[in-house]
C-alpha positions in Angstrom: -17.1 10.8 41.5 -13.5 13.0 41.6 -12.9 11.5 45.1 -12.7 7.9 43.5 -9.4 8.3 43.8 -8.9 10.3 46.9 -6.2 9.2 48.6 -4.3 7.3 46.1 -0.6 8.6 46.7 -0.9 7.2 50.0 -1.8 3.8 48.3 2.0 3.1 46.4 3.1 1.6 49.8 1.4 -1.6 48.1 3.5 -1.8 45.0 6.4 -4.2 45.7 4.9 -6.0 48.1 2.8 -8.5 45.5 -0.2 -6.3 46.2 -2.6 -3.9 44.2 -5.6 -1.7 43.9 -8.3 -2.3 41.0 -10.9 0.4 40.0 -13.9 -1.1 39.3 -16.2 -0.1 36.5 -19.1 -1.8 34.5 -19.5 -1.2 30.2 -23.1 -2.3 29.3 -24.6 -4.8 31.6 -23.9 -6.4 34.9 -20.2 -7.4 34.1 -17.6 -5.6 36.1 -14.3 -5.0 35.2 -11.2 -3.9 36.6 -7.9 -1.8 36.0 -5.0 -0.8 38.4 -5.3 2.2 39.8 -2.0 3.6 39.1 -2.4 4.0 35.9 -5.8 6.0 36.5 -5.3 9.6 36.8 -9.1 10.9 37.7 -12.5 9.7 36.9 -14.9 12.6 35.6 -18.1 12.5 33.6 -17.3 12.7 29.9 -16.8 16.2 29.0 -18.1 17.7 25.1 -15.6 15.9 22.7 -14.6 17.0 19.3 -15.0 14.9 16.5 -11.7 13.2 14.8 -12.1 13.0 10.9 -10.8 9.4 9.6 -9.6 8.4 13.6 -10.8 4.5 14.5 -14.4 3.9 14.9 -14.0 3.6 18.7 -12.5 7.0 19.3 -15.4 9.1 20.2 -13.5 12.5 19.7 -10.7 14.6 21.7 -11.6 16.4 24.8 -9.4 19.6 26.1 -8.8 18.5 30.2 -6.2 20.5 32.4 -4.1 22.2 29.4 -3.7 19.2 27.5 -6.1 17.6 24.7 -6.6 13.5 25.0 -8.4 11.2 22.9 -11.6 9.0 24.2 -12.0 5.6 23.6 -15.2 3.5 23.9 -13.6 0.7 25.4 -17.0 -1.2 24.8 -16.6 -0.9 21.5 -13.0 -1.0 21.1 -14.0 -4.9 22.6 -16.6 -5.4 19.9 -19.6 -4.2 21.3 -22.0 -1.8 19.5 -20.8 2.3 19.4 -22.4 4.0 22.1 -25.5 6.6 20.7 -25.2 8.7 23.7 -21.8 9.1 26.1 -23.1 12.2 27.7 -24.1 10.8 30.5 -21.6 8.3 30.9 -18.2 8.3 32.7 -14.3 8.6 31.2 -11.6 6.9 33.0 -8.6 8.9 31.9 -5.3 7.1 32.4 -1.6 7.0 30.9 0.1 3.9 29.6 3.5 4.5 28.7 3.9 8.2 29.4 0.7 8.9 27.3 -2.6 9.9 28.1 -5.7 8.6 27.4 -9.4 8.2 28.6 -11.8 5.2 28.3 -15.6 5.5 28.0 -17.3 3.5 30.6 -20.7 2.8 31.5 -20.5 3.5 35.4 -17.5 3.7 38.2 -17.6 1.3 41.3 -15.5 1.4 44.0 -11.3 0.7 45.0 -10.7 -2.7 46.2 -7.2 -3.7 47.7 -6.0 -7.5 45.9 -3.3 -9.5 46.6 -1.3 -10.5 43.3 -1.7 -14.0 44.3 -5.3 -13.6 44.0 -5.3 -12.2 40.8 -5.5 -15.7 38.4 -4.8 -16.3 34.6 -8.1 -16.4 32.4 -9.0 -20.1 31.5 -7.0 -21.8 29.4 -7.4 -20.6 25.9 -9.8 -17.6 26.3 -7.4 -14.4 26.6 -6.6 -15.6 23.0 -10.0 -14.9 21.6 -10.7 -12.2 23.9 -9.5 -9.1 26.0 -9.2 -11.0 28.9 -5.8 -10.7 30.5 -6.7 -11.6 34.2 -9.7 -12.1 36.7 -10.6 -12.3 40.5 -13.6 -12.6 42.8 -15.0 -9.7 44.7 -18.0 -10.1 46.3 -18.5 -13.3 45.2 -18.3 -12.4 41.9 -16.2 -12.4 38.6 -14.0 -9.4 37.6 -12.3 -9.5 34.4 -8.8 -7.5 33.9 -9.1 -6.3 30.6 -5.8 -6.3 28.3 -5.4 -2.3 27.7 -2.5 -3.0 26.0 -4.6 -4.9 23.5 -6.9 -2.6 23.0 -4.4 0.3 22.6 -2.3 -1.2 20.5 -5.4 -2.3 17.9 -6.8 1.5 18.1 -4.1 3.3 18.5 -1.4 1.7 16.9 2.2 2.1 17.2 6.0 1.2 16.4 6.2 -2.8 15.8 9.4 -3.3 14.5 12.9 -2.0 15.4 14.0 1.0 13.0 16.8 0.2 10.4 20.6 0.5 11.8 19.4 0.2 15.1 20.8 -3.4 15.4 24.3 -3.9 14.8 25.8 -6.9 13.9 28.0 -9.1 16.4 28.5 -12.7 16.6 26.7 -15.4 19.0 30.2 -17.5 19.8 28.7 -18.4 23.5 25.4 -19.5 24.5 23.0 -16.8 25.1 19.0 -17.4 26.5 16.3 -14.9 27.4 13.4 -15.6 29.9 10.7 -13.2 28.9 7.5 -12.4 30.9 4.3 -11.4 30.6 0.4 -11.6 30.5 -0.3 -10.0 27.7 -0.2 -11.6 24.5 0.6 -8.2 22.7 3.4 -7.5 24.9 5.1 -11.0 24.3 4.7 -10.8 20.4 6.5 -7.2 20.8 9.4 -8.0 22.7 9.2 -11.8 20.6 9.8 -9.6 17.6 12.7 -7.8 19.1 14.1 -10.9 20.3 14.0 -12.4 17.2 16.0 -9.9 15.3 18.7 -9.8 17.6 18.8 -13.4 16.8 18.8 -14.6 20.3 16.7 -17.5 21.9 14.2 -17.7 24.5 11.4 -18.8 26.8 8.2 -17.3 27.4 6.2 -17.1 30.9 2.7 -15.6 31.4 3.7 -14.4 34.8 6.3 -14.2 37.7 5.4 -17.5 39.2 5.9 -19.4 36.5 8.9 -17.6 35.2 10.3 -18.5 38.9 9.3 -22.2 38.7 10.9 -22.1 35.2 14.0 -20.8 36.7 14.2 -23.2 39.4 13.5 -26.3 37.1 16.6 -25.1 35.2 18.6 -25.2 38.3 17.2 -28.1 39.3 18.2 -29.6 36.0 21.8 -28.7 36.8 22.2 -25.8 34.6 24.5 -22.9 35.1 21.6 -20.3 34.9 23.4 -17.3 36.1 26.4 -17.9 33.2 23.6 -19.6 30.5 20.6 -16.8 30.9 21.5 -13.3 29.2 18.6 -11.5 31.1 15.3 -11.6 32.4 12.6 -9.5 30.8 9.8 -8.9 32.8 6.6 -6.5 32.9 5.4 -5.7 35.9 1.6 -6.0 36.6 1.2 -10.3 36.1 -1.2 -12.7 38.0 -0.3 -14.5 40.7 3.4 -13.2 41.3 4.0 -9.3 40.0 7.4 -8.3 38.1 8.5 -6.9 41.4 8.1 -9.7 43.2 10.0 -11.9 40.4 12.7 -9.3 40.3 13.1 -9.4 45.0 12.6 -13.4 44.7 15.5 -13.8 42.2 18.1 -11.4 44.2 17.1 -13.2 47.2 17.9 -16.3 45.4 21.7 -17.0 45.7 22.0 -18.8 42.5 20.0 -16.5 40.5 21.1 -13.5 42.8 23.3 -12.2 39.9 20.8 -12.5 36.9 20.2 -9.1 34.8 16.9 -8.1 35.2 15.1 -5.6 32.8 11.5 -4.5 34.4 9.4 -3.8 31.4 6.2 -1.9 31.5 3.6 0.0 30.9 3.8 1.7 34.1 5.1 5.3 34.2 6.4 7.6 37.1 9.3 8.2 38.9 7.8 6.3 41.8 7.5 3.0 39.5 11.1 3.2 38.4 12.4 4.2 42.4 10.4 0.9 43.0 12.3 -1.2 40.4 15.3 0.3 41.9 14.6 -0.7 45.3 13.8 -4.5 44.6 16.7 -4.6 42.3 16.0 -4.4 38.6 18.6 -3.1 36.5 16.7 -1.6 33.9 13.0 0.1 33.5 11.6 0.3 30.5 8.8 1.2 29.1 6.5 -0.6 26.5 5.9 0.1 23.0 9.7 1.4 22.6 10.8 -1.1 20.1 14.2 0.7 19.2 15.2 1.8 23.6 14.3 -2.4 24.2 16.6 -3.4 21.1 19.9 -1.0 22.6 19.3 -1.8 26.0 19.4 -6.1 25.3 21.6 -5.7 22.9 24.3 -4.0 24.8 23.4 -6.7 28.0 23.8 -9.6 25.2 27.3 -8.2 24.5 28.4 -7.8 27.9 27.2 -11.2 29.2 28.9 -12.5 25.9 32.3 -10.7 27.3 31.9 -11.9 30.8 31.4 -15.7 29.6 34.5 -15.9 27.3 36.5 -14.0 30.2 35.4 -17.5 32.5 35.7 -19.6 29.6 
């Protein structure tokens, strides 16, 4: 099972190109699921875990692997499904989501398929509300559901929701200012919402880079000055149908929207991820869960496009 993910470094020619890889794994039952592979580290059989007094019900225990001491979730039950009696035999996909490292109980490991973004479609209408659904596909003629990790991390793990005192400073709002923010997970939009929100600054929400591109183009098409009206674009990176590298290459190529500031936004970690924000153009990388770094960074882009509209004005 270690040579799951043989060969992996030679896979990040894909990123940036609209294109991924999804390890495929199964919890109880036929189901299959699927997560990208960069943010899977190995795949090993769950080691002997250590109990956690008073931790959330679906962290098994902590397990000692390479130097380093990581916690393991049951992501079945972390969904709502019954604790697991005995993970012995089972397998631990160990990952890292924001420069933190993790492992997730699963029930078996398939195999590495290669997916275009395009192909990866938005759960009906309604259902990633209810559920941890962020995202499915077909392979093999079959259903594979992209489960919201960021969900599930944030509900077991916790962490910082709102932006520390004296971290926002006050400044006024004499010119129109508008955000576009993106992404698929629900979790992710109420985060940066929240930020948003107390820096007192509108905007309009988009579950992915195609639509945050058509919403872009309707406002040009509508005769608006987007490049002068829209403060900045906050994007994640992994989205159905159009990926935050994709949005970020399609706007620079984009003459009227060439110029837009563009903040990539993600969960994604690695020097690799940010030289491939770098290389499609974004001017910022950020990651996730980093209320007070996302406050500073729009913040000072809210103040500078405010500088550079009354200097036109």
């Amino acid at each position: 099972m270690a040579g799951v993910l043989d060969g992996v470094d030679m896979r990040t020619r894909l990123a940036g190109h609209n294109r991924l890889e999804l390890l495929l794994f199964r919890l109880a039952g036929r189901q299959r699921f699927g997560i990208n592979v960069f943010k899977v580290q190995e795949v090993i059989r769950c080691p002997p875990l250590t109990v956690l007094p008073q931790s959330h019900p679906a962290v098994l225990g902590i397990a000692a692997m390479r130097g380093k001491t990581i916690a393991v979730i049951d992501l079945a039950h972390a969904m709502g499904a019954s604790p697991r009696e005995d993970y012995r035999e089972k397998f631990v996909i160990v990952t890292e989501y924001n420069r933190k490292v993790q492992g997730f109980l699963v029930d078996s490991v398939d195999r590495i398929v290669n997916r275009n973004w395009e192909d990866i479609l938005p759960p009906p209408r309604g259902t990633a509300q209810r559920t941890y659904l962020t995202a499915v596909t077909q392979v093999d003629e079959e259903l594979v559901e992209i489960i919201d990790i960021e969900k599930v991390l944030e509900e077991v793990v916790g962490g910082q929701g709102e932006v520390s005192a004296g971290v926002i400073e006050d400044f006024q709002h004499d010119v129109p200012q508008h955000v576009l923010m993106v992404d698929d997970s629900g979790v992710a939009r109420d985060q940066v919402a929240r930020v948003l929100g107390e820096l007192g600054v509108e905007f309009t929400t988009a579950s992915d880079g195609q639509q945050a591109f058509d919403q872009l183009q309707a406002w040009l098409d509508e005769g608006r000055d987007v490049e002068n009206w829209l403060a900045l674009v906050i994007s994640d990176v992994e989205m159905p149908r159009m990926d935050g590298y994709s949005l970020t290459r399609a706007i620079r190529e984009h003459p009227p929207l060439s110029n837009l500031h563009v903040i990539l936004h993600t969960s994604l970690s690695g020097v690799f991820n940010q030289s491939m924000g770098q290389m499609v153009g974004a001017n910022d990388f950020l990651p996730k869960w980093e209320p007070d770094t996302l406050a500073m960074v729009v913040q000072e882009q809210l103040r500078q496009h405010a500088k550079e509209r009354r200097a036109i004005a």
